[in-house]
Backbone as JSON, one array per atom type, in Angstrom:
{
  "sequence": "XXXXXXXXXXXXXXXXXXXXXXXXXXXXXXXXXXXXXXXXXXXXXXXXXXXXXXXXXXXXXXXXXXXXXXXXXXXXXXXXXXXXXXXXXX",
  "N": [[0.83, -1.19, 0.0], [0.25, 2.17, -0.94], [-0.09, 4.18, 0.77], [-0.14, 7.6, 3.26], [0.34, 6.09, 6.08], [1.29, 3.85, 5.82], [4.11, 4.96, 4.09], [4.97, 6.63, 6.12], [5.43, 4.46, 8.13], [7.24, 2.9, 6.91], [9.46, 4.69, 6.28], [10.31, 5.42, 9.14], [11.19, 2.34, 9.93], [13.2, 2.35, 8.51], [14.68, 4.08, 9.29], [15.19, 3.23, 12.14], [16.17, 1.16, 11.77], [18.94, 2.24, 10.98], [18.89, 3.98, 9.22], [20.23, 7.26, 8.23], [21.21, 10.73, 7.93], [19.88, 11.74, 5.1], [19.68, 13.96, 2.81], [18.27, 14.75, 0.38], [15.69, 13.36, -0.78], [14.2, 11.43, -3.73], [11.35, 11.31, -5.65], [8.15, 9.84, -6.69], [4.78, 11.31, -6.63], [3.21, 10.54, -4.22], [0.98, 10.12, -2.2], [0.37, 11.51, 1.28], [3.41, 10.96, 1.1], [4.94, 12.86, 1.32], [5.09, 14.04, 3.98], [5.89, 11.83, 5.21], [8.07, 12.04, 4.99], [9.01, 14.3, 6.3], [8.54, 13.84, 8.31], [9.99, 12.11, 9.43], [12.33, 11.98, 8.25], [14.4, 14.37, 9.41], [15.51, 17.42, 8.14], [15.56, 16.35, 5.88], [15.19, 17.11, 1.64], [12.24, 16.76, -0.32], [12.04, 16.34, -4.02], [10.58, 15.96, -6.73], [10.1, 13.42, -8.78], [11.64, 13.64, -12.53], [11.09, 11.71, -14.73], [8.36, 10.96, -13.52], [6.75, 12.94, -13.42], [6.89, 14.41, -15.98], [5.34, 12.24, -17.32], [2.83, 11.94, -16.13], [2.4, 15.27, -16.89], [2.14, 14.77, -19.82], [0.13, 13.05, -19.71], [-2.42, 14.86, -19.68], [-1.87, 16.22, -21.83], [-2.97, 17.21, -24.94], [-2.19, 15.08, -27.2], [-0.97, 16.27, -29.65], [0.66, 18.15, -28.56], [2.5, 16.83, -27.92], [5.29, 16.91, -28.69], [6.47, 19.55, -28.2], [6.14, 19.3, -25.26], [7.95, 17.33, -24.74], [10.1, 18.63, -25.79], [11.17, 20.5, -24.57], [9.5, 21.35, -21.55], [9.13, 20.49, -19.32], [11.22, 20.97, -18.11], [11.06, 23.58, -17.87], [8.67, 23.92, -16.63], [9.18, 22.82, -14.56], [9.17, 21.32, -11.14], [8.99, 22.54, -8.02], [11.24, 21.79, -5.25], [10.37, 20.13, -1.97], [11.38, 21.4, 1.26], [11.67, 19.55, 4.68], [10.28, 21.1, 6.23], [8.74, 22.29, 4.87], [9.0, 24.07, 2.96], [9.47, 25.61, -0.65], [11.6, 25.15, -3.1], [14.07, 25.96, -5.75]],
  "CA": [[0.0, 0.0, 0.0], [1.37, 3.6, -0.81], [-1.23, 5.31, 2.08], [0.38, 8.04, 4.33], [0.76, 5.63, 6.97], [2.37, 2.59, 4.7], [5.13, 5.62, 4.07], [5.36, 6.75, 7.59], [6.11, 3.17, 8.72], [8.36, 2.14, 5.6], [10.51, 5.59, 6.62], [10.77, 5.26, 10.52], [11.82, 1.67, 9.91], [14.75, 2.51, 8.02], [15.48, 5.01, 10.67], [15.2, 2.32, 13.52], [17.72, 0.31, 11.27], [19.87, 3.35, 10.88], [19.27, 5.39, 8.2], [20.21, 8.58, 8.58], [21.83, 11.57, 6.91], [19.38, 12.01, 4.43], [19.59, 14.98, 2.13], [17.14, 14.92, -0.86], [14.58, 12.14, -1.43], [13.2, 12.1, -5.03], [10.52, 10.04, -5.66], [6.94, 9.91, -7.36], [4.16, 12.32, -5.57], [2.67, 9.68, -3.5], [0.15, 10.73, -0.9], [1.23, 10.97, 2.53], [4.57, 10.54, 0.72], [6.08, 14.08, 2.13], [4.54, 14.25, 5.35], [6.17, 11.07, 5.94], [9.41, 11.98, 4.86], [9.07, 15.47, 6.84], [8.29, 13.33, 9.86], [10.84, 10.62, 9.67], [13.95, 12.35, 7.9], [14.46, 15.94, 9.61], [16.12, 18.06, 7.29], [15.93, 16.34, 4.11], [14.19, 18.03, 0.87], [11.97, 16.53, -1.45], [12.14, 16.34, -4.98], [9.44, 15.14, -7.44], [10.88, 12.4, -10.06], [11.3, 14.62, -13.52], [10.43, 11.12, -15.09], [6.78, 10.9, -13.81], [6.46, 14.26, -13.52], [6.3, 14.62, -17.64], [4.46, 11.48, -17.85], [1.75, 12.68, -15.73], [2.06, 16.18, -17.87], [1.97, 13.66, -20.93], [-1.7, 11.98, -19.56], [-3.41, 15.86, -19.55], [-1.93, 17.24, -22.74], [-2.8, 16.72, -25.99], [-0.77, 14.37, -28.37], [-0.66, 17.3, -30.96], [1.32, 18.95, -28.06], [3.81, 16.34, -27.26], [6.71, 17.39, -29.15], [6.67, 20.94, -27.28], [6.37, 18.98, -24.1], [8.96, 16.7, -24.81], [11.82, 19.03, -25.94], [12.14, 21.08, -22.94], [8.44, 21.95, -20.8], [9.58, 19.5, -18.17], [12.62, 21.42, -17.36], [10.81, 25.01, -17.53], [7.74, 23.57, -15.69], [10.02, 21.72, -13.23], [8.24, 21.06, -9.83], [9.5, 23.01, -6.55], [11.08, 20.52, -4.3], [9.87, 21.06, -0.87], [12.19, 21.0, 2.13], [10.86, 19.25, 5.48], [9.6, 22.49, 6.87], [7.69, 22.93, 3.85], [9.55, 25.53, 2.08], [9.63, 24.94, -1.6], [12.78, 25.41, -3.79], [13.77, 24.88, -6.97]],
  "C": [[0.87, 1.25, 0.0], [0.21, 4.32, 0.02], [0.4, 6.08, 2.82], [1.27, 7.19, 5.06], [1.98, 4.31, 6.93], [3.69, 3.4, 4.76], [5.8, 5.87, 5.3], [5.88, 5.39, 8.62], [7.23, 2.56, 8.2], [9.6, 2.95, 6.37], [11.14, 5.09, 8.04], [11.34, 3.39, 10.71], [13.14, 1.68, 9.43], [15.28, 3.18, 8.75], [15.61, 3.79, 11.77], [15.93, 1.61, 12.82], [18.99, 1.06, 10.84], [20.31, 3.98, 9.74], [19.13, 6.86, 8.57], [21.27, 9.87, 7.75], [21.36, 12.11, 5.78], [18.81, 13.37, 3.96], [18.37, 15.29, 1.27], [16.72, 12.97, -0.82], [13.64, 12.63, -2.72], [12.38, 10.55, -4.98], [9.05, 10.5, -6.49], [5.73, 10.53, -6.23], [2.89, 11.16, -4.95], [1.79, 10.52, -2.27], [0.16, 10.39, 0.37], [2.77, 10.76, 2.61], [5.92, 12.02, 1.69], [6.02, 14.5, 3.21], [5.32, 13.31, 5.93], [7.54, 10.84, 6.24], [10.02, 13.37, 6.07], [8.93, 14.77, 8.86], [9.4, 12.57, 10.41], [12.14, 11.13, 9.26], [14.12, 13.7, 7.84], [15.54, 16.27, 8.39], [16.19, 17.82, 5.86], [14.99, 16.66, 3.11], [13.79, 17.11, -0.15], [11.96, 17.13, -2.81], [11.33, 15.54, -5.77], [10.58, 14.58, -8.49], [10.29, 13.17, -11.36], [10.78, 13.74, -14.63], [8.71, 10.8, -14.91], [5.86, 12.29, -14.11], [5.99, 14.74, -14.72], [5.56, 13.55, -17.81], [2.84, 11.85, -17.31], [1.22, 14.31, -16.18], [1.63, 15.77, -18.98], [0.59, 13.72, -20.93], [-2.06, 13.01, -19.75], [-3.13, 16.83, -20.71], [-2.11, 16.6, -24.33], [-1.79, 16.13, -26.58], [-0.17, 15.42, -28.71], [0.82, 18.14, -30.0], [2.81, 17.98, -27.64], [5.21, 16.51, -27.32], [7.25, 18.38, -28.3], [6.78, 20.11, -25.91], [7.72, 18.25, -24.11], [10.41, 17.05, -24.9], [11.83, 20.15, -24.97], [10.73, 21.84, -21.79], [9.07, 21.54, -19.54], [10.77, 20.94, -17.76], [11.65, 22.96, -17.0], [9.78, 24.75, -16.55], [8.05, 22.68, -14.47], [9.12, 21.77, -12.07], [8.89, 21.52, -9.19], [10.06, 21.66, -5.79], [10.56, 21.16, -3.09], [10.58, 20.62, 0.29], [10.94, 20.19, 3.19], [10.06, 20.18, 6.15], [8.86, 23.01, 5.46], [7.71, 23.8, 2.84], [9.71, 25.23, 0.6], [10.97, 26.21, -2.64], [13.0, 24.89, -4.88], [15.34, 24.68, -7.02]]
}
């Protein structure tokens, strides 16, 4: 299950086996996914994956448009990452 709480347990286990140090986590925008990382790995900043990120721009834009998306939207429409305190950066 990708729920909140699935994340929030996945994370704090790897912490109770000693992960730690964690800078940037990129990953796919899972729900519950940054709350759980904001809970479980102080300081480190998310980052949305720039692979789903255009595929999920992909699913909502026309074909006709894909070319334009494909040769450089992704990068100009990049996603904020968002630190654990919530702050978003690019």
């Amino acid at each position: 299950s990708e729920t909140g709480a699935a994340w929030n347990t996945f994370f704090a286990d790897m912490v109770a086996r000693g992960l730690a140090g964690v800078a940037l986590v990129t990953s796919d925008a899972h729900a519950g996914l940054e709350d759980a990382i904001a809970a479980n790995l102080p300081g480190a900043a998310w980052q949305r994956c720039r692979t789903h990120y255009a595929a999920n721009l992909m699913s909502v834009t026309p074909k006709s448009m894909w070319p334009a998306v494909k040769s450089g939207a992704p990068q100009r429409l990049r996603p904020a990452r968002r630190t654990s305190g919530g702050r978003a950066v690019r």
